[in-house]
N, C-alpha and C positions, 0 to 999 in steps of 0.2 A: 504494500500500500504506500503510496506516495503521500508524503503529507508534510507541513512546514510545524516550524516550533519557532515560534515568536510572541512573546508575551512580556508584559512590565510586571508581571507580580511577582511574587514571591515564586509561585511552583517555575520560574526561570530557570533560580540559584540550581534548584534539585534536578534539573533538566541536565544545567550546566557538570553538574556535580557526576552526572551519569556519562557524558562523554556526545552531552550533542552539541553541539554549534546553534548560535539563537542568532539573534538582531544586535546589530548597530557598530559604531564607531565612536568615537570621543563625541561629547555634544557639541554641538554649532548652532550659533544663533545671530543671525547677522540684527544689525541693530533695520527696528524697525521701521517702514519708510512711509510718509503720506500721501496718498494717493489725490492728482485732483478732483475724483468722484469717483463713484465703487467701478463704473465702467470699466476702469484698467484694469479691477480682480479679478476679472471672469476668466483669465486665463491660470487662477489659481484652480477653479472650482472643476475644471475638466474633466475628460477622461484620465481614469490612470493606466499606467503602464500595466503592460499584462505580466504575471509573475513566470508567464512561459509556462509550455507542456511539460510533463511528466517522464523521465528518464525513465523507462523501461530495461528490462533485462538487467542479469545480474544477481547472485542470490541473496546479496543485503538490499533494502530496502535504503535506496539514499535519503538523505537531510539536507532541505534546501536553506542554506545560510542566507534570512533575510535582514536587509537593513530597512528601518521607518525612517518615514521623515511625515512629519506632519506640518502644512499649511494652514497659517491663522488669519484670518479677517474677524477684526476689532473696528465694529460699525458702531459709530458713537450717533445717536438721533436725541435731539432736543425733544422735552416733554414738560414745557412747559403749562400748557392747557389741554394740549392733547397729545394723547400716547401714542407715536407713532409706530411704535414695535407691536403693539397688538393686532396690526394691519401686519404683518411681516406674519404670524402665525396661519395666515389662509393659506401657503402655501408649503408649510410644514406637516409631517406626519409624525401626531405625536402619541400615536397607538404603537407607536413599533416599541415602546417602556410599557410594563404590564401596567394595567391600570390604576391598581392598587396604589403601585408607586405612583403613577402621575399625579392621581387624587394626591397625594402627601406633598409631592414637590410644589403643586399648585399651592395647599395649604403653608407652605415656605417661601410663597414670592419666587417661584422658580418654575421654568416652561423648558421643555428641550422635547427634540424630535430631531426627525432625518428628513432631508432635502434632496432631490433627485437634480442635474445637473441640469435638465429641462426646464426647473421653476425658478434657476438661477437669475435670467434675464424678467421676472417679473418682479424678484426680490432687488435687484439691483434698481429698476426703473422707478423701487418706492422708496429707495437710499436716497436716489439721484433729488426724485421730486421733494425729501425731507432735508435738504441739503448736508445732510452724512457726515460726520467725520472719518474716512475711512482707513484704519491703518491694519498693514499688513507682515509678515513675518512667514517663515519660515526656518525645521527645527529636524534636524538629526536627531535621534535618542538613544541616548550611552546607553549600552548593553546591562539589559535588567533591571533599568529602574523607570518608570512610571513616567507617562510625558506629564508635565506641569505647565499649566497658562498662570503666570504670575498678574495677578490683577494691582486693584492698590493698597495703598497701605492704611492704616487704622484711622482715622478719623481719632480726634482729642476724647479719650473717652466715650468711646462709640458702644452703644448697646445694641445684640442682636440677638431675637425671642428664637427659639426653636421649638415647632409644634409637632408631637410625636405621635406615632400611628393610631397609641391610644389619647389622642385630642386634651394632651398634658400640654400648659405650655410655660418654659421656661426661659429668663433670660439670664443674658451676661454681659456685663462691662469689661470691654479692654481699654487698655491708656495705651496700647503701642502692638505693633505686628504690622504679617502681610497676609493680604487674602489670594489664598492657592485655589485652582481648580486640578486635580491630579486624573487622569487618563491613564488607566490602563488597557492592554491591550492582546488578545491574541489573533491574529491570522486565520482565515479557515483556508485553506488549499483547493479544497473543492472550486470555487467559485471567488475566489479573492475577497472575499467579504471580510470584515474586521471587527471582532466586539469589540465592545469599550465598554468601562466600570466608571463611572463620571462619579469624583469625589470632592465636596468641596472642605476646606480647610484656613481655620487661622494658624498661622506659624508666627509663635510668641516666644523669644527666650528669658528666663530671669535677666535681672539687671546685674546681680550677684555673682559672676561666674565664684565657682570654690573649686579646690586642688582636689585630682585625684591618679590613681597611681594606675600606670600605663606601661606595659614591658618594663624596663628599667627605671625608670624616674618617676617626675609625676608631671602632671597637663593640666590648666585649668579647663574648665567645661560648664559651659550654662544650663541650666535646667529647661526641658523642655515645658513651658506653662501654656501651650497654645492649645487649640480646641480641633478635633478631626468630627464633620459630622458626617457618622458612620450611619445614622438611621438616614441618611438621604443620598445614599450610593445607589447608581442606577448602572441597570448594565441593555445595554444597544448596540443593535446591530446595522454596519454602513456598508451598504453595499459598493460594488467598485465602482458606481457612477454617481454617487452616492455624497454627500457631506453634513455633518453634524450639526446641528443648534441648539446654542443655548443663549437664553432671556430671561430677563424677571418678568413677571407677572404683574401686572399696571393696575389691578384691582386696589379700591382703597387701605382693604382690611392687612394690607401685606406688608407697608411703611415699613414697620422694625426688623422684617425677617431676615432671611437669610439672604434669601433670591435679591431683594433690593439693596439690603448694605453690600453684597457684593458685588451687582451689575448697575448700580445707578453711582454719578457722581458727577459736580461742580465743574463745569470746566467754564473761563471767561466768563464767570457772573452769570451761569442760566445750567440749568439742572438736563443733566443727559441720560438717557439708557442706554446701558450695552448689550449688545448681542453677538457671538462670537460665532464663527463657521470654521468650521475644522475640518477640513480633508484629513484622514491617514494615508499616504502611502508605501503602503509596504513595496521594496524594490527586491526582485532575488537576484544576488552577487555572484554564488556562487552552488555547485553539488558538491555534499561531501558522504563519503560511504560512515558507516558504522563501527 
């Protein structure tokens, strides 16, 4: 059976550990660039590259060495009176996350689904007409670890409520951090399709580092105080023609959540939403036997 091994989780290391060959190179991230309207991105959102046929013959079954890169469009829309992002969800399909979950991410200020490269040019014509801030990037990702879209950072004592499956809902204040989205990922071979586990994440360290002991000496080390919300991990599947979105949720009741302290922010004196699109693509380098 022909099949790839590519994945940002943990079962990698155990992959790795066993003697297969996975994804990636060192990371790369070129510094990101402003587009004069979405219209230049479309050539992010394309088709991808095909991972190629299947090596036949032979009595090992080969491992095809794949490297990712993932393409980012960071659509910034003013929402001052009106939410121009909730117009961007008619051409998203946001059944492909089981229901369940979506009901909870909605109850979070959070919207995601998969876009087919066909409704790119009607999502792009309502960038254009909101006049968009469009910025874009692209991202290798070092072998075995999780892609991350670093969003911003903490607002002065910023509070964000989290409401959990049983309709608990709790908040927290930070004084400092950055707000993560973490991506993981594995490949399906069949069909180039790629899941992803969409995680959102504060990444907080004490102020205090303190000493501790490391092989020979000792190292100081901050404590990790940041917050992973693991009750709103969604896992999606993008096909090869295929790309990601993710939004907050423009409803009133959503202000404190999650979806909005991490997709909404000030830019130039007027209140923006973000919406991100993520291609993965997986690229195969190389066959290796067993």
């Amino acid at each position: 059976m022909f099949c790839i091994q590519a994945t940002g989780s943990r079962r990698l290391r155990a992959a790795v550990a066993a003697g297969l060959v996975c994804t990636g190179t060192a990371c790369w991230s070129p510094p990101r660039v402003e587009g004069g309207g979405a219209a230049d991105q479309s050539a992010l959102l394309g088709r991808r590259p095909s991972l190629g046929p299947a090596r036949t013959g032979g009595a090992a079954d080969p491992i095809v060495i794949v490297q990712m890169h993932f393409d980012v469009l960071r659509v910034e829309l003013p929402c001052d009176r009106v939410h121009h992002s909730a117009k961007a969800w008619n051409y998203v399909d946001e059944l492909r996350c089981d229901p369940t979950r979506a009901a909870l991410l909605r109850r979070n200020g959070l919207r995601l689904g998969v876009a087919s490269a066909h409704n790119w040019p009607a999502l792009r014509a309502l960038f254009d007409a909101c006049q968009a801030r469009v910025l874009r990037a692209s991202h290798a990702v070092q072998r075995g670890l999780p892609f991350t879209v670093e969003l911003d950072a903490i607002e002065e004592d910023e509070t964000i409520f989290l409401v959990t499956a049983d309709n608990r809902v709790s908040g927290r204040t930070f004084d400092r951090g950055r707000k993560h989205l973490h991506l993981e990922y594995t490949v399906n071979a069949e069909d180039g399709s790629t899941t992803l586990v969409i995680l959102p994440e504060i990444h907080r360290l004490s102020r205090s580092p303190h000493w501790q002991r490391r092989n020979d000496g000792f190292e100081r080390v901050s404590e990790y105080e940041g917050q992973v919300y693991q009750e709103l991990a969604c896992r999606v599947t993008v096909g090869a023609d295929e790309f990601l979105v993710i939004g907050p949720d423009s409803s009133p009741a959503s202000g404190l959540s999650v979806g909005q302290r991490f997709l909404t922010r000030d830019l130039e004196g007027r209140r923006h939403e973000t919406i991100l699109c993520v291609t993965p693509r997986p690229f195969r380098t190389e066959l290796a036997e067993r």
